[in-house]
C-alpha positions as CSV (number, residue, x, y, z in Angstrom):
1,X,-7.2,67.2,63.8
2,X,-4.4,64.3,63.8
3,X,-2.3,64.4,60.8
4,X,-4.0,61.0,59.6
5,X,-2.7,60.8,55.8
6,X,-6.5,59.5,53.8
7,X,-5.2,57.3,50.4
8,X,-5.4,59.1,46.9
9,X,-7.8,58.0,44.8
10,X,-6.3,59.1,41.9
11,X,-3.4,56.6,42.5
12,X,-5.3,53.7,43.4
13,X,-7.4,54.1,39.8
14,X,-3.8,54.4,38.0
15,X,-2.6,50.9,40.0
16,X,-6.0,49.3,39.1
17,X,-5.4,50.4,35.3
18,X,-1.7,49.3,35.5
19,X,-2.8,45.9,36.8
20,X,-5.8,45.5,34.5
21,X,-3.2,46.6,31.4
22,X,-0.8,43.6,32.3
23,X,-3.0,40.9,32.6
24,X,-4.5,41.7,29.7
25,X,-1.1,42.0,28.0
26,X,-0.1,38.4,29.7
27,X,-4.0,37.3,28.5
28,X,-3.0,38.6,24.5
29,X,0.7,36.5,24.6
30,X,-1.1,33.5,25.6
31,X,-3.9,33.9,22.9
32,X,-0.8,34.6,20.1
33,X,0.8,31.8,21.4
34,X,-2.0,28.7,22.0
35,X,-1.7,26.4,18.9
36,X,-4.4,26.9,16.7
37,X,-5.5,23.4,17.4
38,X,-4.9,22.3,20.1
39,X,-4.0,18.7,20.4
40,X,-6.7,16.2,21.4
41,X,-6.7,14.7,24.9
42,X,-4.8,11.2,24.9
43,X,-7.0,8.3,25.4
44,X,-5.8,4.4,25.5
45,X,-7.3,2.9,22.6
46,X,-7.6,-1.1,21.5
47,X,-8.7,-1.2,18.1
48,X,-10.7,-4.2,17.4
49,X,-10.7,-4.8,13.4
50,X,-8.0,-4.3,11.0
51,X,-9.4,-1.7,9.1
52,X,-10.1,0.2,12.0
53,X,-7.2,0.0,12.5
54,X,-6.1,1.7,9.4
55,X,-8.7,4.2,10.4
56,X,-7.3,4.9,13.3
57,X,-3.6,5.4,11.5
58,X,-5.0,7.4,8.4
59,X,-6.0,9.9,10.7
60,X,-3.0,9.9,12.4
61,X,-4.1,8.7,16.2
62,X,-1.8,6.0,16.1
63,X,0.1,7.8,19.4
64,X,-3.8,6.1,21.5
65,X,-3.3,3.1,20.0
66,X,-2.1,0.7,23.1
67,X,-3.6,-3.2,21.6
68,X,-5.3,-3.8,18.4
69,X,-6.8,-7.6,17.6
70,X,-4.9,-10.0,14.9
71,X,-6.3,-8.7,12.2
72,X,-4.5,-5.3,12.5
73,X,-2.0,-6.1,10.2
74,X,-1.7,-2.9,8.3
75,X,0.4,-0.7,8.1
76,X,3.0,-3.2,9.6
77,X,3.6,-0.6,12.8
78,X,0.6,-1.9,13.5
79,X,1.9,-5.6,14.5
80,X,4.4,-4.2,16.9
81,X,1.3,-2.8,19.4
82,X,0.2,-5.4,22.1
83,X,-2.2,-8.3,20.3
84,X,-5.9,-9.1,22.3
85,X,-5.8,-11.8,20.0
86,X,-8.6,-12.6,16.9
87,X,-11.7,-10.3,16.9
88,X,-14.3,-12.8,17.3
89,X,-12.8,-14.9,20.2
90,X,-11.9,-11.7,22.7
91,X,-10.9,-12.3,25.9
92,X,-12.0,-10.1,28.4
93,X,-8.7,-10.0,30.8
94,X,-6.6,-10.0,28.0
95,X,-8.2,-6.8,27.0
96,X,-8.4,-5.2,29.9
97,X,-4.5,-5.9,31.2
98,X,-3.7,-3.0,28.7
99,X,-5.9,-0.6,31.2
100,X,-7.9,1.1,27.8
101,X,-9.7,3.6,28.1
102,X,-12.1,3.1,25.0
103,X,-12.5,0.0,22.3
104,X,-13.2,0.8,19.3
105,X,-14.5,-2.3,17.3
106,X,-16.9,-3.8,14.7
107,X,-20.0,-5.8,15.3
108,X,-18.4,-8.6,14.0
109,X,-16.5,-8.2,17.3
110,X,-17.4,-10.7,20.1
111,X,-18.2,-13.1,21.7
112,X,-21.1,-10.6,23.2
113,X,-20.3,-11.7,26.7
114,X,-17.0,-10.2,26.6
115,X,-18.2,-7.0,24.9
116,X,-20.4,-6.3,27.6
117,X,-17.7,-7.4,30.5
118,X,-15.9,-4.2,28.8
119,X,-18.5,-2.1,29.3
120,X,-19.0,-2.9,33.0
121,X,-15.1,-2.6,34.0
122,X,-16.2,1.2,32.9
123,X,-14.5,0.9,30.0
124,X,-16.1,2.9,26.8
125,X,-17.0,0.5,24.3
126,X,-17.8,1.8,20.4
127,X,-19.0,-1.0,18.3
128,X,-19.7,0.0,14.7
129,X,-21.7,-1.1,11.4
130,X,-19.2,-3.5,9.5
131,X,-21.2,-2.5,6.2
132,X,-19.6,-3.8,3.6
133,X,-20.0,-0.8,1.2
134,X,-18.0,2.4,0.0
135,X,-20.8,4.5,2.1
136,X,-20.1,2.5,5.1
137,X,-16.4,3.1,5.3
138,X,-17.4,6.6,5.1
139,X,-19.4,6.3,8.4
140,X,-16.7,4.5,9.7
141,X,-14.2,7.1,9.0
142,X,-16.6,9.8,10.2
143,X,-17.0,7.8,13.6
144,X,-13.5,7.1,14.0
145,X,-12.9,10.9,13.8
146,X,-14.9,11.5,16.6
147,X,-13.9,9.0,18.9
148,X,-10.3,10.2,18.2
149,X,-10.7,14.1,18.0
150,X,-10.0,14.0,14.5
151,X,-12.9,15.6,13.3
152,X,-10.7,17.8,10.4
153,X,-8.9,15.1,9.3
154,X,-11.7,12.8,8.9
155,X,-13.5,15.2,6.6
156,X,-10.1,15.2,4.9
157,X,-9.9,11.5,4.5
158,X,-13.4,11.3,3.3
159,X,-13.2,13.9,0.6
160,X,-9.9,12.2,-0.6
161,X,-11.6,8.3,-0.8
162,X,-14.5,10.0,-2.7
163,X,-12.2,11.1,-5.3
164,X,-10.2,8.3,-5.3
165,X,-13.7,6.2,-5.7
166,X,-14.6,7.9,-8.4
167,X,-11.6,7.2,-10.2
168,X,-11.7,3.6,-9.1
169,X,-15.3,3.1,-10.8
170,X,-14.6,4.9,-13.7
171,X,-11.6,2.4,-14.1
172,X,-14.3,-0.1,-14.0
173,X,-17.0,1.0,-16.2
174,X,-14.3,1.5,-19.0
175,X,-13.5,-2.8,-18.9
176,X,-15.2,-4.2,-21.6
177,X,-15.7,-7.5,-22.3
178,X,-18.9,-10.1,-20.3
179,X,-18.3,-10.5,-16.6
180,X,-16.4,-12.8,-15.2
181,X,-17.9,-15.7,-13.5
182,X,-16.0,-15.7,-10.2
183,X,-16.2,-18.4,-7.1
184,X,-14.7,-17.2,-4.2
185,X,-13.3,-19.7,-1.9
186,X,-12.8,-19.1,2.2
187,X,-10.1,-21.4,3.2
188,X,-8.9,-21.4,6.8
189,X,-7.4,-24.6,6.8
190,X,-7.5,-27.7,4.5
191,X,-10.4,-29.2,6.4
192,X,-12.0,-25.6,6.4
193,X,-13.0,-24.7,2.9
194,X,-16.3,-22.8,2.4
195,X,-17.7,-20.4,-0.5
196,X,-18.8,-16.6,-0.4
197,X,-22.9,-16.4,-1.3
198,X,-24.3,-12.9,-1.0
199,X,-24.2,-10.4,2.4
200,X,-20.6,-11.2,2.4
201,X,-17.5,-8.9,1.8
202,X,-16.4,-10.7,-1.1
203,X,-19.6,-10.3,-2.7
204,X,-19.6,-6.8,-2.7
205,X,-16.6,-6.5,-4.0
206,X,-17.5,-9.0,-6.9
207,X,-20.3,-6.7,-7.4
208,X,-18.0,-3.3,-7.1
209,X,-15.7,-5.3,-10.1
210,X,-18.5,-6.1,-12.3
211,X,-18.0,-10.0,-11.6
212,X,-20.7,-12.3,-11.4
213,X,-20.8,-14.5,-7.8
214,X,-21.4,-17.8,-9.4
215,X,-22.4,-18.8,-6.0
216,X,-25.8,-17.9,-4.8
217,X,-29.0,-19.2,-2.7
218,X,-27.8,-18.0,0.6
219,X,-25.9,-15.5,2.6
220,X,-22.8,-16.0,4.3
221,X,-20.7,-18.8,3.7
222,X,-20.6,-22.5,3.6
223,X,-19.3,-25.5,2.6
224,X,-18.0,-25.7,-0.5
225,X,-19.6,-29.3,-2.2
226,X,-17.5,-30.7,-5.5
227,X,-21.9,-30.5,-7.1
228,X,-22.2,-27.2,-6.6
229,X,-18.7,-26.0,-8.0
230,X,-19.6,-28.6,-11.0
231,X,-22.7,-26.5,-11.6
232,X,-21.7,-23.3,-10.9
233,X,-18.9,-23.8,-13.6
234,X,-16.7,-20.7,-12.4
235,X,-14.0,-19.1,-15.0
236,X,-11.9,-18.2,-12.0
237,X,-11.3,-18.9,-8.4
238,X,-10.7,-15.8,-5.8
239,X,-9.1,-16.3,-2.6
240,X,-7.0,-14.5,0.0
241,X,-3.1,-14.5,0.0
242,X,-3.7,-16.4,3.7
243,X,-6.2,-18.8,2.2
244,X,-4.3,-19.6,-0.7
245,X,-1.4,-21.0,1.8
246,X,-3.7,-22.9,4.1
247,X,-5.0,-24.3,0.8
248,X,-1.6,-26.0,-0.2
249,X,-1.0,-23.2,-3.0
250,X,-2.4,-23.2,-6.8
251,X,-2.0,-26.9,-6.9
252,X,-3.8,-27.5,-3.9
253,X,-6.8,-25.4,-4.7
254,X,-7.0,-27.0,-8.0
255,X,-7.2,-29.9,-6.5
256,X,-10.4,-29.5,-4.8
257,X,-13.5,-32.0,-5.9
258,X,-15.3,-30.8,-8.6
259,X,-12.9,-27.7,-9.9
260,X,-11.1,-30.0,-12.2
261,X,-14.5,-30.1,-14.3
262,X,-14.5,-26.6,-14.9
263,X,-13.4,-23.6,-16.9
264,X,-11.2,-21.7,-13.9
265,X,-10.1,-25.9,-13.1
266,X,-8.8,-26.3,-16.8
267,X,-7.7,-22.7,-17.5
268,X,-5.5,-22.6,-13.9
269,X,-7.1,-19.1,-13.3
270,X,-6.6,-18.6,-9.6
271,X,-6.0,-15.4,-8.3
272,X,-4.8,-14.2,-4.3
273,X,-5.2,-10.9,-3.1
274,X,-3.9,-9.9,1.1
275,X,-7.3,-10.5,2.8
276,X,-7.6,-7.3,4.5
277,X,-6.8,-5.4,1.6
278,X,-9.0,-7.5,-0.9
279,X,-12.0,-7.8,2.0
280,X,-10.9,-5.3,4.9
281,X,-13.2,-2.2,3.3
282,X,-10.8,0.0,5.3
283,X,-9.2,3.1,3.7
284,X,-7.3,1.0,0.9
285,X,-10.8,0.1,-0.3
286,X,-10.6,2.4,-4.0
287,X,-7.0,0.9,-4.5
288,X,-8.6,-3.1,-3.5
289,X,-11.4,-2.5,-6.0
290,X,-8.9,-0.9,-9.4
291,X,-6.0,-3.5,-7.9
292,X,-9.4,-6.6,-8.4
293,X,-10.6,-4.8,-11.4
294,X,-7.0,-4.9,-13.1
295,X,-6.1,-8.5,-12.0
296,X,-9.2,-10.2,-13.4
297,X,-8.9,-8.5,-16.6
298,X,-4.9,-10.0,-16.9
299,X,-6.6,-13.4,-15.8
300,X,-9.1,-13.5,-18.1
301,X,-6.9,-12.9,-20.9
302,X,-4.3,-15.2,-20.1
């Protein structure tokens, strides 16, 4: 018989264990030393909506931001990132030169053409509800989580604005005193001035104040008309910071037919809040609705 040497058994078990003990020691060092959570996968986000915006930075996703729309005003990092222009009038090649992955955007978004011509170009389109109530922004923040990976700190966000609601409304509730009767006044341009009736953002937050819309009849807005302001006799005039300037200032809005003849015309009670913050319902919407709450009453005593 040749002296043919057969391979130990016993040894080859030993290498197997040897090998089996290191990977599993190399397997434990990379469990100990994964983060806990592990960071999202980067996307290339346009936001479409100022408060989504906000949304989007409140729950810190800012780094997929690459374009938000002209509304995106806040917080003011926000107006460095590439513009696709206002949220209503997209255009479809100006979206899609910043190569995004997803857009995220309201149904106020449009026009619809150029929604879909994002969705062919393969591009993941997310429009959501622009309900204009505390619940809604709660949707939105839940939705906005999950578009971004930010599941955890949406629920975060969402427990903090309920608290901060709460204390908001209570604010509220402890104003005595009638409700204010309140016009609010759109103004885009001197030729442009129109009037909030209900199913409008102002409106709910008239309603979250405890004001009374002295506009109503219809949804939406329209034309303001010196008879109606006449016989709607409003004890103060709301507008936006942005619609206060188109409108020539206090004097100019004073100046409109028919406010002269009545209580907010006579009294100078106008009163500007920054229009996303005052109609954005984004995450600043507890501070818009005590910041409302607090101004009318100083108005109404002045």
């Amino acid at each position: 018989m040749s002296g043919v040497m057969l391979p130990n058994a016993g040894a080859g078990v030993d290498a197997a264990r040897r090998r089996h003990g290191l990977q599993a020691g190399l397997l434990a060092a990379a469990w100990l030393t994964w983060p806990a959570h592990a960071a999202p996968a980067r996307q290339r986000i346009v936001s479409v909506g100022g408060a989504l915006t906000e949304i989007v930075y409140a729950l810190q996703a800012q780094a997929d931001l690459v374009g938000v729309d002209t509304t995106s005003l806040f917080p003011e990092a926000a107006q460095k990132l590439p513009s696709v222009g206002y949220a209503r009038t997209l255009s479809a090649e100006g979206v899609l030169a910043l190569a995004p992955t997803r857009v995220i955007a309201t149904e106020d978004a449009g026009p619809p053409g150029v929604i879909r011509q994002l969705a062919s170009a393969g591009v993941e389109v997310s429009v959501l509800p622009a309900r204009h109530r505390f619940e809604g922004l709660c949707e939105r923040v839940q939705r906005v989580g999950e578009l971004t990976g930010r599941v955890a700190e949406a629920r975060a966000l969402q427990q903090s604005l309920v608290q901060q609601w709460a204390r908001a409304q209570a604010q509220v509730a402890g104003r005595a005193g009638k409700p204010p009767r309140v016009l609010f006044v759109l103004a885009h341009a001197p030729n442009q001035i129109m009037v909030a009736g209900a199913d409008t953002s102002a409106q709910a937050m008239l309603d979250y104040v405890g004001a009374r819309n002295v506009i109503s009849g219809f949804s939406g807005y329209k034309p303001l008309t010196p008879e109606a302001v006449i016989a709607a006799q409003p004890e103060l005039v709301l507008l936006t910071d942005q619609g206060l300037s188109a409108a020539g200032g206090v004097d100019g809005i004073l100046r409109l037919p028919g406010l002269a003849h009545t209580p907010a015309g006579q009294q100078r009670r106008v009163l500007a809040m920054e229009a996303m913050f005052l109609l954005g319902f984004g995450p600043r919407l507890p501070a818009a609705v005590a910041a409302l709450d607090a101004a009318l009453a100083r108005a109404m005593k002045a």
